[in-house]
N, C-alpha and C positions, 0 to 999 in steps of 0.2 A: 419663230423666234429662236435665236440659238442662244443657249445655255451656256454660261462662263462659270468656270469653279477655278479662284485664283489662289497661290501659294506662293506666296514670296514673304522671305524673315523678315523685312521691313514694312511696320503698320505703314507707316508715311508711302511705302509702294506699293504698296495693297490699296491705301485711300485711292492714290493716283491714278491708278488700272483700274481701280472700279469707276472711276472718275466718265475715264476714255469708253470702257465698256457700255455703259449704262445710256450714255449720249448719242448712241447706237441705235438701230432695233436690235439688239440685245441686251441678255438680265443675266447681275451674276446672280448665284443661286447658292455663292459660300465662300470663304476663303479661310487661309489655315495658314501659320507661320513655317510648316515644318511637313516632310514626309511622313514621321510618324503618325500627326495629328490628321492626314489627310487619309492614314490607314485606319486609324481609329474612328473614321466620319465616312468610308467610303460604302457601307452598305448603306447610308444614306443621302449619298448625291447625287443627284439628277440630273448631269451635267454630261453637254455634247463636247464641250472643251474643256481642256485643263491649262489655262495658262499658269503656265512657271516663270518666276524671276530666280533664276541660281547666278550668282557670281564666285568667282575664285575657287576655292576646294567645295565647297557647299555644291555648286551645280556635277562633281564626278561624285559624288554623294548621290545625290537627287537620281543621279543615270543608273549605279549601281541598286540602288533601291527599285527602279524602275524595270530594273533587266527582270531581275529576282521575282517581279510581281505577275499578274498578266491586267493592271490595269492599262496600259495602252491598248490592249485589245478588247477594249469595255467604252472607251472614250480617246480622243484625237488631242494629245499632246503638246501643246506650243511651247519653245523656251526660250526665253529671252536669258541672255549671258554675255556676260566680259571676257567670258573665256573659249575663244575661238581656236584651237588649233587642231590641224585634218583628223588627228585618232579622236577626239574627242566628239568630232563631228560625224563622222564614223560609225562609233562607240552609242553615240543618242541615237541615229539613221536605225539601226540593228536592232536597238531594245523598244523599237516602235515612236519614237517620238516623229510626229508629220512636220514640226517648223522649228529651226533652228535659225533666230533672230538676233540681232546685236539688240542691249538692254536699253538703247537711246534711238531707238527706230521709230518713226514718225507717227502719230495715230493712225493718220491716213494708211499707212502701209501694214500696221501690225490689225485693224482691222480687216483688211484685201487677204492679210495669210490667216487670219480665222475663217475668214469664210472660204480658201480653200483648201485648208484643213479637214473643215467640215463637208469638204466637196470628194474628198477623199485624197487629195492629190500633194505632194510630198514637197515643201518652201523653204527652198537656201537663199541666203543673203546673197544677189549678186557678190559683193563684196569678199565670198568667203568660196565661191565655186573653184575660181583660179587654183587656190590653195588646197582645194581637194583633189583639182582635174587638171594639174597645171598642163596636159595637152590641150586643152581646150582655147589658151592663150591664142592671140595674131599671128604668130610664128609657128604655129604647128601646121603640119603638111598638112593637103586634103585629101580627105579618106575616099581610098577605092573602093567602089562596086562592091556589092555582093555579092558573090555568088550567086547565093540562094538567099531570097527573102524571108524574116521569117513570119513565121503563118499569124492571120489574127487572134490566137489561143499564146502562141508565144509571146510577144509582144505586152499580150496583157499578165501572162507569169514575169515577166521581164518589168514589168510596172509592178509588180506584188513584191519583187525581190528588191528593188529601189525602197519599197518602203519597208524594207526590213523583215519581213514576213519570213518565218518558217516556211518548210513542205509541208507539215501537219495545217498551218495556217491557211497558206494556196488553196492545197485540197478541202476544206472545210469550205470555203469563199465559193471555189468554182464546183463543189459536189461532183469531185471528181475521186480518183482513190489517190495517196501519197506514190504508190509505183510509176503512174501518167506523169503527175510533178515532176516525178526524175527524169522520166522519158523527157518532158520538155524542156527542161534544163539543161540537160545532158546537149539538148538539138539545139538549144538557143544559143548554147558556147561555143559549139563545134561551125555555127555561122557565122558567131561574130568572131571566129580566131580568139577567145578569149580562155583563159589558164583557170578563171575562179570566178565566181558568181560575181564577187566587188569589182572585177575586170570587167564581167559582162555589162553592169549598172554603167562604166566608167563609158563603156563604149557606146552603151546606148543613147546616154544623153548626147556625148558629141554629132550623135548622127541622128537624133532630133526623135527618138524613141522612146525614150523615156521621157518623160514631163515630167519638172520641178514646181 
């Protein structure tokens, strides 16, 4: 059974989420109005998920709180928000959050990115991809060849780097040293023609290597 710990300022959306949650094979196991109160309860929550409701200035609140902490790498972060636009989605990807949701998303669907969240794997809102990847639109050319492929060790840092993961984080995951991370980084770019890590993500997903 997966574990839901909800935070959102409004009781009336907190009832609501627990509502959806509970009707589930899932239990929430806490909710809190506020980041702080979720830092003052966090050595005692037992929770595989953190759903968030932030809207407007509250959720770059919520992300800056979030950067600063290392709870996303304790538990898998959902957010639901009204406030969509690329750096902020960006900005959440980086400081570990796995789903980045519209606040009026269907249960159906916001249940499907809990569980693969909790599967480990990283959930954009169709609706909000374009705006991140706008090559990814009908009108963008198709991508040549590669060169060189890359290996199934990069691939999977190229997935770790999609979800925002450090080198210290990688290398911890794959029990490998931070100097290999760089080696593969370093070889993942120089395949995809890619200038920066957020190039490398951008390219991988067009060309169906990265999962969202």
């Amino acid at each position: 059974m997966i574990r839901v710990f909800i935070l959102a300022a409004s009781s009336l959306t907190r009832t609501g989420l627990r509502s959806v949650i509970t009707s589930r094979n899932m239990e929430v196991v806490g909710s809190v109005a506020n980041f702080e109160a979720l830092v003052d309860r966090w050595s005692e929550v037992e929770a595989d998920i953190v759903l968030v409701e932030a809207s407007g200035e509250q959720s770059d609140t919520v992300i800056d709180s979030l950067a600063s902490s290392q709870f996303a790498f304790e538990a898998a972060f959902v957010f639901l928000s009204d406030h969509f636009e690329p750096r902020w989605i960006s900005e959440a990807l980086r400081a570990g959050v796995r789903a980045v949701l519209p606040s009026d998303i269907p249960p159906e669907q916001l249940i499907s990115a809990i569980e693969a969240a909790m599967a480990g794997l990283v959930v954009i809102h169709p609706a909000e991809v374009d705006a991140i990847f706008p090559a990814m639109g009908p009108s963008s050319r198709p991508l040549a060849d590669l060169a060189e492929e890359l290996t199934p060790r990069e691939s999977e840092v190229l997935q770790m780097l999609a979800s925002g993961l450090a080198n210290k984080e990688i290398a911890a995951r794959l029990s490998i040293s931070e100097h290999t991370v760089k080696f593969h980084v370093a070889s993942i770019l120089g395949k995809l023609g890619a200038g920066s890590r957020t190039e490398a993500v951008s390219i991988g997903i067009r060309r169906g290597i990265v999962l969202l």
